[in-house]
C-alpha positions as CSV (number, residue, x, y, z in Angstrom):
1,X,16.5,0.8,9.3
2,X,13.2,1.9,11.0
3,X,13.4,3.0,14.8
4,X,10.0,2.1,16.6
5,X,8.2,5.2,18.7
6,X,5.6,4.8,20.9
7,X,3.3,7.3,18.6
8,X,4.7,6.3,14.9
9,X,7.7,4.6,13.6
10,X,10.3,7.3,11.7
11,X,12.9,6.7,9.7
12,X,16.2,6.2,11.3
13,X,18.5,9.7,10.7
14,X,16.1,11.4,8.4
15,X,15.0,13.4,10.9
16,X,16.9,16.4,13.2
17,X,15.1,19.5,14.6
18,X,16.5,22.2,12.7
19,X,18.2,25.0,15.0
20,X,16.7,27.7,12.8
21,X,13.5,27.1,10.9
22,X,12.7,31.2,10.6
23,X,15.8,30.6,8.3
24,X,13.4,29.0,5.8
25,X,9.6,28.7,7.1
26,X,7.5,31.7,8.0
27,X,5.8,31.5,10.8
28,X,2.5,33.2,9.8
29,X,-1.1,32.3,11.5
30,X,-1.5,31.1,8.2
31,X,1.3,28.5,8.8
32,X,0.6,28.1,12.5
33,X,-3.5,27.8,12.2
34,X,-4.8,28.6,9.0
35,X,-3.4,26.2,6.5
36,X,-4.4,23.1,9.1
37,X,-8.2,24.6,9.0
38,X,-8.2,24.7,5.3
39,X,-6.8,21.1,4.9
40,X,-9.9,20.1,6.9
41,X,-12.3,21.7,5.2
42,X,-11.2,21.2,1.8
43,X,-10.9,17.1,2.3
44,X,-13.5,17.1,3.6
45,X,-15.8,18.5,1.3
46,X,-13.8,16.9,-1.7
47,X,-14.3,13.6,-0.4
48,X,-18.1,14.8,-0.1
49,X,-18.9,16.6,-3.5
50,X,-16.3,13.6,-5.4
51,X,-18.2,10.4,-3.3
52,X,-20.3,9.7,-6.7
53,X,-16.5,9.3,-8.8
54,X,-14.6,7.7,-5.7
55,X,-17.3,4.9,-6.3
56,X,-17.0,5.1,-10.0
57,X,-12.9,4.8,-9.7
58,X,-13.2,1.8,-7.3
59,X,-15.8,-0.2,-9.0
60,X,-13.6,0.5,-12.5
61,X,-10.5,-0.8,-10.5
62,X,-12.4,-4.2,-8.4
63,X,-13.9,-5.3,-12.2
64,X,-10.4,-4.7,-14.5
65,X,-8.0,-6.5,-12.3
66,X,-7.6,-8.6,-9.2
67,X,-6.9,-7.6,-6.1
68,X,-7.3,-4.5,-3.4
69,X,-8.9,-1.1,-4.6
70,X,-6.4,1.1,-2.6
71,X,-2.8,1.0,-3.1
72,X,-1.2,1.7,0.0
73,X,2.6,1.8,0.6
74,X,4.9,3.5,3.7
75,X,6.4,7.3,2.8
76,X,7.9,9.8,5.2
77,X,5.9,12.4,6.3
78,X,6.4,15.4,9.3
79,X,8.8,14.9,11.1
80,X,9.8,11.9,9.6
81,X,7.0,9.8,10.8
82,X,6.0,7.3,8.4
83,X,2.5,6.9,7.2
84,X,0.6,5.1,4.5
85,X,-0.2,7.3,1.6
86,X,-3.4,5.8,0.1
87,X,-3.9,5.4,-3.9
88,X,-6.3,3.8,-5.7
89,X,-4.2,0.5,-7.4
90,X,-3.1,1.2,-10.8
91,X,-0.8,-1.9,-10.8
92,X,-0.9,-5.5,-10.0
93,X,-0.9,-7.2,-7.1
94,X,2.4,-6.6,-5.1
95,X,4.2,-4.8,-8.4
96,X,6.6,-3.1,-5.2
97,X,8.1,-6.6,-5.4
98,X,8.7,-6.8,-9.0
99,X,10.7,-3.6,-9.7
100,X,11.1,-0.1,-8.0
101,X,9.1,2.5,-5.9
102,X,9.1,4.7,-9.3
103,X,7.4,4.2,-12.1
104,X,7.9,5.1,-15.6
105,X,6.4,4.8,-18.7
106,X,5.4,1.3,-20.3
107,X,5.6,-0.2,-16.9
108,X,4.8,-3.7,-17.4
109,X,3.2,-3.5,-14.1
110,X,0.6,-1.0,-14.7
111,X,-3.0,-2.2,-15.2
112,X,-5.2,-0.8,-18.4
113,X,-7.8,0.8,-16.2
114,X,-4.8,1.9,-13.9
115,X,-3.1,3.9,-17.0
116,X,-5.9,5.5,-17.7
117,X,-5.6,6.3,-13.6
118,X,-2.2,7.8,-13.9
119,X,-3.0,10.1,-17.0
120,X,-5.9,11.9,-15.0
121,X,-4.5,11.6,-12.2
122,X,-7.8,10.2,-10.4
123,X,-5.3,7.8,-8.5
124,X,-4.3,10.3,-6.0
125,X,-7.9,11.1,-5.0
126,X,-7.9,8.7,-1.9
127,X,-5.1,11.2,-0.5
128,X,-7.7,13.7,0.6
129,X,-8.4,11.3,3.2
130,X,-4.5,11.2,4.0
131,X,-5.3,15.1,4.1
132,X,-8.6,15.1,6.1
133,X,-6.8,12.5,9.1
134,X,-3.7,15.0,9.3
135,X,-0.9,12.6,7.4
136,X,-0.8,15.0,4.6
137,X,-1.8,18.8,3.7
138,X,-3.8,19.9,0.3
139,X,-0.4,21.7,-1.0
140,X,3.4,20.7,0.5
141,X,6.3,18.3,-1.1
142,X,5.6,15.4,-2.2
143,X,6.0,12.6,0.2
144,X,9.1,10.1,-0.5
145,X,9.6,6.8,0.7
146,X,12.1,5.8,3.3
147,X,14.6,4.8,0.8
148,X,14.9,8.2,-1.1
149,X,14.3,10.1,2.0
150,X,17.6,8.3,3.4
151,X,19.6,10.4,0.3
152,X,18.4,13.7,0.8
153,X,20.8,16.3,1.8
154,X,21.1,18.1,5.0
155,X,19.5,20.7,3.8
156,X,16.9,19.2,2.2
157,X,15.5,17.7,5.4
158,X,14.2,20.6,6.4
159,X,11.1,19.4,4.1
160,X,10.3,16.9,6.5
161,X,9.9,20.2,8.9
162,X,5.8,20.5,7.4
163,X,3.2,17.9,6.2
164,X,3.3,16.7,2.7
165,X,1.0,17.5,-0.5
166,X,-1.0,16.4,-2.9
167,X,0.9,18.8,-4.6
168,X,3.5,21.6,-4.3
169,X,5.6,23.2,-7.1
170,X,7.4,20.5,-8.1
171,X,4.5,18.2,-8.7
172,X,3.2,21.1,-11.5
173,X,6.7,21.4,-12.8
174,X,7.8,17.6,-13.0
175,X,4.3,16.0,-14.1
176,X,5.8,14.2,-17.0
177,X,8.3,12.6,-14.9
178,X,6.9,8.7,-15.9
179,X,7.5,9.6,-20.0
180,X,10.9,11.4,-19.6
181,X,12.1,7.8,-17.2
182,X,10.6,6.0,-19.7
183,X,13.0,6.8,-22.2
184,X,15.9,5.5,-20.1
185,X,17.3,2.0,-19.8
186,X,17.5,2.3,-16.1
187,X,14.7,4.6,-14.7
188,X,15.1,4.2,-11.4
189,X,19.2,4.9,-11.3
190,X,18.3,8.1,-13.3
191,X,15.4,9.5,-10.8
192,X,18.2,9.3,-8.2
193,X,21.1,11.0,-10.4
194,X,19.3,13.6,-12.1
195,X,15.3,14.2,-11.2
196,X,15.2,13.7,-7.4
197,X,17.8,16.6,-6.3
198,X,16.1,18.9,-8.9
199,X,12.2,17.9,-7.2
200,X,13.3,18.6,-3.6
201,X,15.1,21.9,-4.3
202,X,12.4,22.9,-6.3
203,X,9.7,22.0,-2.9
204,X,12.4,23.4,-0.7
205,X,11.4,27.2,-2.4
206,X,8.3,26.3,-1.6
207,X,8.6,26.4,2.0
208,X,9.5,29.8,2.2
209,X,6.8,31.2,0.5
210,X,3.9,29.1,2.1
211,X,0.7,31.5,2.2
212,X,-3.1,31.5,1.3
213,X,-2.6,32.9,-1.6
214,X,0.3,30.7,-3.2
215,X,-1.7,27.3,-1.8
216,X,-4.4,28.5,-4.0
217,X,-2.7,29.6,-7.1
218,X,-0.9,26.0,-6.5
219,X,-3.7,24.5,-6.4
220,X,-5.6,26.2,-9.2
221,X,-2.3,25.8,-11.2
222,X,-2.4,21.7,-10.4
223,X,-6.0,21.2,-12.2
224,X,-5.1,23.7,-15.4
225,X,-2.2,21.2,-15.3
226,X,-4.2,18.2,-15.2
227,X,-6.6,19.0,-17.7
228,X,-4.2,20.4,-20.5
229,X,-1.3,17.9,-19.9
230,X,0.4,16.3,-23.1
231,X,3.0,14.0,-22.9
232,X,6.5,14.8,-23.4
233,X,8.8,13.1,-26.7
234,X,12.1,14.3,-26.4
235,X,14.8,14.4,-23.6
236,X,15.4,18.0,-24.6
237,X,12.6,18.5,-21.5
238,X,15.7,17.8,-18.8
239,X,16.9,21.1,-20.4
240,X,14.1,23.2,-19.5
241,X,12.5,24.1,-16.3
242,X,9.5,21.5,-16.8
243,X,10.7,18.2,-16.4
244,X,7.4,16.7,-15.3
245,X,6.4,14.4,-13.2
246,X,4.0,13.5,-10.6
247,X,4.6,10.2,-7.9
């Protein structure tokens, strides 16, 4: 259920001021100030220096398939506002209605241009405007939508307390997540069982150590991720500490 505010709707009991943040958020300048200012300027000129592949991407998408450019679909951000997190469409048209928020490898529902999308990960480039217009932040957990959101624990909440990424250490360390579902009769049962309480604790050690300096080995960590990742074979990956995925 979705209570109605008069600044943005937010999802009904995933959402309680925690009594202590210091317990687990800093409360640097950088946090304060400092990371805000560097999410502006660093959408900001991504969207400017990447315009020429943003047109590139969207003509690809317009000519291989019918239907929108963007993807856009609700997920809970600070606070628990909900927001639309912007993609460009790697799927049919209304595939949300055909099968669940996650996908995993050999989705039916995945366009040919769009799989190509999802390896590189050039879908998630429209985010930097989620960034630039305050939804999101460059580096923070990932954003979930309102029905995952509704299972996390107590203390997992708490990562509603900041804006979410593009990525955080959980996106680096779970960015095989599609092939490792893929591998399982019911996907979606086993992101809920076994992969989703293992993402959010992983983002929730995050929040602790949010500083310049880990945003930016984060970040440089997420493209030497993108450009050398292979995809996993075995399910002998739920046994180490890289999992994989990225949503």
């Amino acid at each position: 259920m979705v209570l109605i505010e008069p600044t943005r709707p937010t999802v009904s009991g995933s959402w309680k001021e925690p009594q202590n943040k210091s317990m687990y958020l800093n409360n640097s300048f950088y946090v304060r100030v400092g990371k805000r200012v560097l999410d502006v300027l660093c959408s900001a000129v991504g969207l400017l220096l990447l315009s020429p592949l943003l047109v590139i991407v969207a003509l690809l998408v317009k000519v291989t398939s019918p239907g929108p450019v963007l993807f856009r679909q609700k997920r809970v951000g600070k606070n628990g506002q909900l927001f639309e997190i912007l993609k460009f469409r790697s799927m049919k048209v209304n595939a949300e209605n055909e099968g669940p928020p996650i996908t995993s490898a050999g989705d039916k529902r995945v366009t040919v241009i769009g799989a190509w999308l999802r390896r590189s990960k050039l879908d998630e480039l429209p985010q930097f405007w989620n960034v630039l217009v305050g939804d999101m932040s460059m580096v923070g957990p990932r954003p979930e939508v309102p029905k995952y959101v509704a299972m996390f624990s107590k203390e997992h909440r708490a990562l509603l307390s900041v804006r979410p990424g593009i990525t955080d250490p959980a996106t680096i360390e779970y960015r095989h997540e599609e092939e490792i579902l893929g591998m399982h009769a019911d996907p979606e049962d086993f992101y809920i069982h076994h992969v989703l309480d293992q993402k959010l604790s992983v983002s929730f050690e995050y929040l602790s150590r949010i500083s310049f300096s880990e945003d930016l080995r984060l970040v440089l960590q997420t493209m030497l991720a993108v450009l050398s990742t292979k995809p996993r074979t075995t399910d002998s990956a739920l046994e180490t500490d890289n999992l994989g995925a990225w949503d």
